[in-house]
FITOR-499902 format. One record per residue (C-alpha): residue in three letters; x, z, y. Coordinates in steps of 0.1 Angstrom, whole numbers. Each point is the difference from the previous one (the first is absolute). Example, Ala and Ser with C-alpha at 12.3 -4.5 7.8 and 13.67 -1.06 7.14 Angstrom:
! FITOR-499902
- residuo X Z Y
- ala 123 78 -45
- ser 14 -7 34
***
This chain:
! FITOR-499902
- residuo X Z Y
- unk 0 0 0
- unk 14 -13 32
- unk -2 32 28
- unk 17 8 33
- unk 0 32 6
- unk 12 11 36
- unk 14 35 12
- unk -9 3 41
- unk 28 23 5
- unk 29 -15 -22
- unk 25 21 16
- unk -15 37 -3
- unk 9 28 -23
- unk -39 -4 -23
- unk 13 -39 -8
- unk 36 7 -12
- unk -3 36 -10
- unk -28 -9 -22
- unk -21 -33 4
- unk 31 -27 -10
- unk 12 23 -25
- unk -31 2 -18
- unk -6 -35 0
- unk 36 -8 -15
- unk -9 25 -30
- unk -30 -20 -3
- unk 26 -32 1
- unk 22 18 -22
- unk -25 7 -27
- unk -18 -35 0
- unk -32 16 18
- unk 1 -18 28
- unk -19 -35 0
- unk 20 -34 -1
- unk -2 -22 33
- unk 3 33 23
- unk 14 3 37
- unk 7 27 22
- unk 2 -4 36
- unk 15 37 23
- unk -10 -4 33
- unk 15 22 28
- unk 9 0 40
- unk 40 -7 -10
- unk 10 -34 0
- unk 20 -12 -31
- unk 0 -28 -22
- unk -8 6 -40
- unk 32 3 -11
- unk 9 28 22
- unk -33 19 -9
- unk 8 -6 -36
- unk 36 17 5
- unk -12 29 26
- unk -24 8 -37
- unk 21 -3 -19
- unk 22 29 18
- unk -34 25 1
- unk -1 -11 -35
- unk 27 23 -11
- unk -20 30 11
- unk -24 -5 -26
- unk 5 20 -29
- unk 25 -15 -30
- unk -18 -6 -26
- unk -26 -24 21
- unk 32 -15 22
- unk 4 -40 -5
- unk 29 -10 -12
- unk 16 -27 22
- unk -18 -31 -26
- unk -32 17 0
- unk 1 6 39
- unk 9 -38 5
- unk -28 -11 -22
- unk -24 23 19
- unk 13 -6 36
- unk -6 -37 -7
- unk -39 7 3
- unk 4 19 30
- unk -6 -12 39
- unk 3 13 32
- unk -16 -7 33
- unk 3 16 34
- unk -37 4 14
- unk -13 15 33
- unk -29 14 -12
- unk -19 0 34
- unk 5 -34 1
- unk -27 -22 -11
- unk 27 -34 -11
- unk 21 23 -18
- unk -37 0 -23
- unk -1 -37 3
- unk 32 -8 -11
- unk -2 26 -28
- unk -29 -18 -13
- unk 18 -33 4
- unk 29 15 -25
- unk -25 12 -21
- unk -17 -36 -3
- unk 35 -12 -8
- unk -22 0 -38
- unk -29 12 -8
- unk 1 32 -18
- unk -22 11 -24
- unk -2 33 18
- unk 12 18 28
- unk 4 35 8
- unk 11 18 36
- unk 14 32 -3
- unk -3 20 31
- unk 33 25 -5
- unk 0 4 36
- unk -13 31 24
- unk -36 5 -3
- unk -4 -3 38
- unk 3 -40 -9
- unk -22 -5 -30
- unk -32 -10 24
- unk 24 -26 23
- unk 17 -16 -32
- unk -30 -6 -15
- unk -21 -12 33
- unk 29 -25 5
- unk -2 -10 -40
- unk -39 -8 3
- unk 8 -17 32
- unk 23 -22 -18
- unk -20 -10 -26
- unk 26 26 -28
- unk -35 11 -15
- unk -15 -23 -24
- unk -11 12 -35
- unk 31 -7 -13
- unk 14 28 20
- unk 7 37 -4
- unk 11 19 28
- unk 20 46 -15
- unk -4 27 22
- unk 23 32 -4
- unk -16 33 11
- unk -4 12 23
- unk -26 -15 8
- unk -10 17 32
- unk 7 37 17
- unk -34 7 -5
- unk -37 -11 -13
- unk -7 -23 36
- unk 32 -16 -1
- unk -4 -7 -37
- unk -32 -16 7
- unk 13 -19 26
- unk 27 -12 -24
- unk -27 -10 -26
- unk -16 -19 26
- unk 20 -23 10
- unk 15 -5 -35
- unk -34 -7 -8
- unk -7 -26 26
- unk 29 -21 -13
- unk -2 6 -41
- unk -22 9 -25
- unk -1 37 -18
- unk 11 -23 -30
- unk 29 -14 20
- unk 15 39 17
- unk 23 18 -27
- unk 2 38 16
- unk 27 11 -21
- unk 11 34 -7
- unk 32 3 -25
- unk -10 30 -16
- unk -28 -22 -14
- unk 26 -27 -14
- unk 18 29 -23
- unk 2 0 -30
- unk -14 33 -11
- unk -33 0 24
- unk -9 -33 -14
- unk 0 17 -37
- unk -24 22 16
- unk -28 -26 -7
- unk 15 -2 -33
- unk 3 36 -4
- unk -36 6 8
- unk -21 -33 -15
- unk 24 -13 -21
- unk -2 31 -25
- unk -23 21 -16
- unk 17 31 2
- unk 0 10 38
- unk -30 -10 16
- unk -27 20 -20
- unk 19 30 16
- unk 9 -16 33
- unk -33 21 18
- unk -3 38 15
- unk -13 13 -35
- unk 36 -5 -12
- unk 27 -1 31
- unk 5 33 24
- unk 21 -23 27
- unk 19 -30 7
- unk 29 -2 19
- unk 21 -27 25
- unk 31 6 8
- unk 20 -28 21
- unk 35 21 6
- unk 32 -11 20
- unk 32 19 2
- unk 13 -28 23
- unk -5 12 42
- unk -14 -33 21
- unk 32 -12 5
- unk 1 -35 22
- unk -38 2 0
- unk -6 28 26
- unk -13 -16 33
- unk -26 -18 -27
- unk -5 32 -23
- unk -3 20 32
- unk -35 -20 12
- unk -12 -1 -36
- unk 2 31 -22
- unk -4 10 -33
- unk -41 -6 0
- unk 3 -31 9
- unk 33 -14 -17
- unk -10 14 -31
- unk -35 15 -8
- unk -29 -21 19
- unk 20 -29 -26
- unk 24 8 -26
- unk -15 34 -12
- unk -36 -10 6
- unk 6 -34 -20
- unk 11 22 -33
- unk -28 26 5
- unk -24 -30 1
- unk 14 -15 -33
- unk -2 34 -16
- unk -34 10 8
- unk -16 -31 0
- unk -27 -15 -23
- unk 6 -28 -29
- unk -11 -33 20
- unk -18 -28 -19
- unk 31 -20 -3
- unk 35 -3 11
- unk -10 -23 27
- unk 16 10 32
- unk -32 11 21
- unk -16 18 -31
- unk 34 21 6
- unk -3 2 33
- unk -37 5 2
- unk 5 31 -19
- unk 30 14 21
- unk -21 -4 29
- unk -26 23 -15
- unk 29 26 -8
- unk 8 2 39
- unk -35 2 11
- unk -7 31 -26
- unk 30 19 16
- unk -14 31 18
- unk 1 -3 36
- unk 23 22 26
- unk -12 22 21
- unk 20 15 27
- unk 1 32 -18
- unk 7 -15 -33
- unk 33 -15 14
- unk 7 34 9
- unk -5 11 -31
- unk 7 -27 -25
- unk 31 -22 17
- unk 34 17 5
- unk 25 -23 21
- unk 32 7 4
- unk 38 -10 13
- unk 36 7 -18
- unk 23 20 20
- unk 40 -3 -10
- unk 2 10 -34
- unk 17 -11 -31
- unk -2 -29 -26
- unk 19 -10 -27
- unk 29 26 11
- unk 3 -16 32
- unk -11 13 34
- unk -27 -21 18
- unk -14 4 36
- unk -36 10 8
- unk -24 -29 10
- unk 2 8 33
- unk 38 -8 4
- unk -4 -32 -15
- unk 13 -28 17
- unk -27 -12 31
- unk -23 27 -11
- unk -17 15 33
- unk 6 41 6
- unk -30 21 -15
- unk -15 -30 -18
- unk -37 8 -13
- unk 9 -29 -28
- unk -4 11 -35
- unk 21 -3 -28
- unk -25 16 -30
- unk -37 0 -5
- unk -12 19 -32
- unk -39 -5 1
- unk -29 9 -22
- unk -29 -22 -5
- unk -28 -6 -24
- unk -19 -32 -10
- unk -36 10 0
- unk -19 -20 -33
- unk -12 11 -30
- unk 35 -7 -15
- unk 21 18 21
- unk -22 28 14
- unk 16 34 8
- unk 37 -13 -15
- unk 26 3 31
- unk 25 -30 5
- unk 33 11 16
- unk 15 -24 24
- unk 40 -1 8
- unk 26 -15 15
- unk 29 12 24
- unk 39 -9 7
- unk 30 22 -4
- unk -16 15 -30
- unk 20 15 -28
- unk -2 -34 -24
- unk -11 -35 2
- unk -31 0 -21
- unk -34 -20 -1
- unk -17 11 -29
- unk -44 8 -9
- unk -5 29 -16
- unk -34 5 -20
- unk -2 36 -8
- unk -27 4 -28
- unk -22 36 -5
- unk 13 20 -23
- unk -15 5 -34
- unk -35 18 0
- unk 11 25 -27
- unk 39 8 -5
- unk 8 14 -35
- unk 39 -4 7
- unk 22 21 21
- unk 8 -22 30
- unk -29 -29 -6
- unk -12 7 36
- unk 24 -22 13
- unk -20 -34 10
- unk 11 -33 -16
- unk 15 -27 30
- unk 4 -32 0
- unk 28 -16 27
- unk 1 -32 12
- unk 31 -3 12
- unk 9 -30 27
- unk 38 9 16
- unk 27 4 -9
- unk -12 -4 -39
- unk -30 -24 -5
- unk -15 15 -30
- unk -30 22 -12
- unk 0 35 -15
- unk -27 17 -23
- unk 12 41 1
- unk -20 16 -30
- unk 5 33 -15
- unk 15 4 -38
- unk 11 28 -21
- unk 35 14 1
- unk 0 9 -36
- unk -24 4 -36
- unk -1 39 8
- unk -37 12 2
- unk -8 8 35
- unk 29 -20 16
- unk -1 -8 38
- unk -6 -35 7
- unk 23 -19 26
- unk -3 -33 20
- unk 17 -27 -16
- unk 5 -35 17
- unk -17 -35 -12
- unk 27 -23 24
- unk -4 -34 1
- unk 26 -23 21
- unk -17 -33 8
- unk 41 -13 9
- unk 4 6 -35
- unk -30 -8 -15
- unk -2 -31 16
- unk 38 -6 14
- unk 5 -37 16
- unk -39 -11 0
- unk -2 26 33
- unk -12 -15 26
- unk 8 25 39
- unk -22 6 24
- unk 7 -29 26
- unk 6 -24 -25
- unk -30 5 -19
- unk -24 -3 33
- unk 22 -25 16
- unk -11 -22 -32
- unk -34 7 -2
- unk -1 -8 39
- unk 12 -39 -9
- unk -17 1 -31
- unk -35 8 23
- unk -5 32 -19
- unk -21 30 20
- unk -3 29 -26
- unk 28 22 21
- unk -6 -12 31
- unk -23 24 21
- unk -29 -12 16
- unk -11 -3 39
- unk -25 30 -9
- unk 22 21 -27
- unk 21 2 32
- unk -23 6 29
- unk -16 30 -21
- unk 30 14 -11
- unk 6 2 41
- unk -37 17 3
- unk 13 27 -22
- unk 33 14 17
- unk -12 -10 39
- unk -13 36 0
- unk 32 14 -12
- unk 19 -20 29
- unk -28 9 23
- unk 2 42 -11
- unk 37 -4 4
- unk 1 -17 34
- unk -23 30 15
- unk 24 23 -21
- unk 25 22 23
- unk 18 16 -32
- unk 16 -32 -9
- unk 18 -4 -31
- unk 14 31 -23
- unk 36 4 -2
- unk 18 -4 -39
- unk 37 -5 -10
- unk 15 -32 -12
- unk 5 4 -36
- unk -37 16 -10
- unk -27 -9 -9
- unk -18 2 38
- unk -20 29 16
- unk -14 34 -22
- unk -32 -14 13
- unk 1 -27 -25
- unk 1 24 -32
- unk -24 23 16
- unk -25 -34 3
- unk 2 -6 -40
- unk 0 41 -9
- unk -30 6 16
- unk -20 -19 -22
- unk 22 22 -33
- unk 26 -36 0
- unk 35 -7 5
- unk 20 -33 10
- unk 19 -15 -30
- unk 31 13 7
- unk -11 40 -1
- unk -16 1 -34
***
């Protein structure tokens, strides 16, 4: 299949860091379709070969073992073009369009890797120049907005220029590999989903954790937050997958139709249940890995006494029949003591014990980073003695074992599916817009909030708040058990 894919923004840390190097795994493992170009386009002003050698160079930042040798590179760099494009400027459009009708490709797909402040002028300016026929798909990255008007606004425009069917909203955590076992996980088998209701699980639990600070991202970090970086779409994403209902079919709005019904059963915030239910917080200097690290506030272009935070532990609950009563717990925060993304699913203990120690709930663990696996913890006698204790014992599965070079990462795998037209992990115009209902009154609590952020040290696992959260409903995070 003959495709062009282009990258507005061929010169910025999302394309090398991760966009081109997922797309040369996909090269390197025979993924990606026959016929295919890709075209950066940037401010700078440089012919092809000199954008092919200035990748090359980032190239070597990427980890070993998915580093081109210097055949493979040449083979891949031979499919890759650059342009220098004004993007205010309507010919810049005009003569895109006239490279792209150099041949006509089957399909082609405009990935917006820019700042979302230019999503709504990049795509006026492609519907002005005629870039949106049905043959073309135009990727968003998140964020998409600051907030729910400027996400409609966004949606808008995007609208007036493509179809729903032709806007690919992608969110990575979507594209790994673990979260998209989840819909194996759950429909796939007959083991989990007769138990996946309140009757049999006490409390699920997200956990999104970073021990890295926000480095060279401050000035952006600084106007975003955790909330918004991380829960209204990463975290809320996997909660939806998880507590969602079996759709029809695996067709992508059945999907998405039943997401959307996850998000608009999520109990509502009040003022006083931010107070009571949210904990934000920001990392003071601290410790991590061995090595000292500043506090958030003496990060490089941070502003003095910063109300920005860096954590947000949050309890919610998705009000149906399934889910009544059972509390989801919500996390994410940088400078924490690992990097971990994992789902906990912490089942009721058993109705009855007759062993010593057969209180202790069974858990399954979805884990997402730095492993990409899932975990069944069950309980198992020690020994044959009558009366012997039970203790947890481990059901560990690795899918980088189990299923070694058929993985497929995160970028690579939605990158595909956005050539190949595919919309299952792609989030719809409405998935997004609700999930933006949801935390506006968390923003809006915060913004009236004086108090501002609590204080906890690099190297933890954020503020005593956050364990208080969970304990008061008799839990504790993953971690303390």
């Amino acid at each position: 299949m003959a495709f062009d894919l282009v990258f507005f923004g061929g010169t910025g840390d999302l394309t090398w860091r991760k966009l081109m190097p997922a797309l040369f795994q996909a090269f390197r493992h025979g993924k990606l379709p026959e016929g295919g170009r890709i075209l950066a386009v940037a401010r700078d002003d440089m012919p092809d070969e000199r954008y092919r050698d200035w990748l090359k160079e980032r190239f070597q930042e990427v980890e070993g073992a998915k580093r081109p040798s210097d055949e493979e590179f040449e083979r891949f760099a031979a499919l890759v073009h650059y342009r220098r494009m004004d993007l205010s400027q309507p010919e810049h459009y005009t003569r895109l369009k006239e490279w792209l009708g150099e041949r006509s490709a089957e399909t082609v797909v405009f990935y917006l890797a820019t700042s979302p402040h230019l999503f709504t002028q990049i795509c006026e300016q492609l519907g002005a120049a005629g870039l949106n026929g049905p043959h073309i798909r135009v990727v968003l990255e998140k964020p998409l907005g600051h907030d729910l008007a400027s996400a409609q606004h966004i949606n808008r425009v995007v609208r007036s220029v493509f179809t729903e069917s032709q806007a690919f909203r992608i969110d990575h955590y979507l594209g790994k590999p673990s979260v998209q076992n989840l819909m194996a996980l759950r429909f796939g088998n007959a083991l989990f989903e007769p138990l996946w209701n309140r009757q049999a699980i006490a409390n699920i639990q997200i956990t999104l954790a970073e021990s890295l600070g926000v480095g060279t991202r401050g000035p952006f970090y600084d106007s975003t937050g955790a909330l918004r970086d991380m829960i209204q779409n990463h975290a809320l994403q996997l909660l939806t997958m998880i507590a969602m209902e079996p759709p029809s079919t695996n067709d992508a709005d059945a999907i998405r139709d039943e997401k959307l019904k996850v998000l608009r059963s999520l109990k509502p915030f009040t003022r006083e249940s931010v107070a009571r239910d949210v904990v934000r917080g920001q990392y003071r200097a601290g410790s991590v890995d061995g090595k000292s690290v500043v506090g958030y506030l003496d990060e490089a272009k941070i502003p003095a006494n910063s109300p920005c935070e860096t954590f947000v532990a949050l309890r919610t609950e998705v009000q149906n029949w399934r889910w009544a009563g059972v509390p989801f717990y919500l996390r994410t925060g940088k400078r924490l003591a690992a990097r971990d993304a994992q789902i906990v699913v912490n089942f009721r203990p058993v109705p009855h014990p007759i062993f010593p120690g057969a209180n202790q709930p069974n858990r399954l663990v979805i884990k997402l980073q730095p492993e990409d696996g899932l975990e069944l913890q069950l309980l198992a006698a020690k020994g044959n003695s009558h009366g012997e204790s039970l203790a947890p014992v481990s059901l560990d599965l690795d899918f980088d074992k189990a299923f070694g070079s058929a993985r497929v990462g995160a970028y690579e795998r939605l990158l595909l599916d956005a050539i190949a037209g595919k919309l299952n992990l792609f989030v719809r115009s409405d998935e997004q817009e609700q999930a933006w209902r949801w935390v506006e009154p968390v923003l809006d609590a915060w913004s009236a909030d004086s108090m501002g952020p609590r204080a906890y040290n690099a190297g933890s696992w954020g503020p005593a708040a956050a364990s208080a959260l969970v304990a008061r409903d008799g839990f504790s995070w993953a971690e303390e058990q």
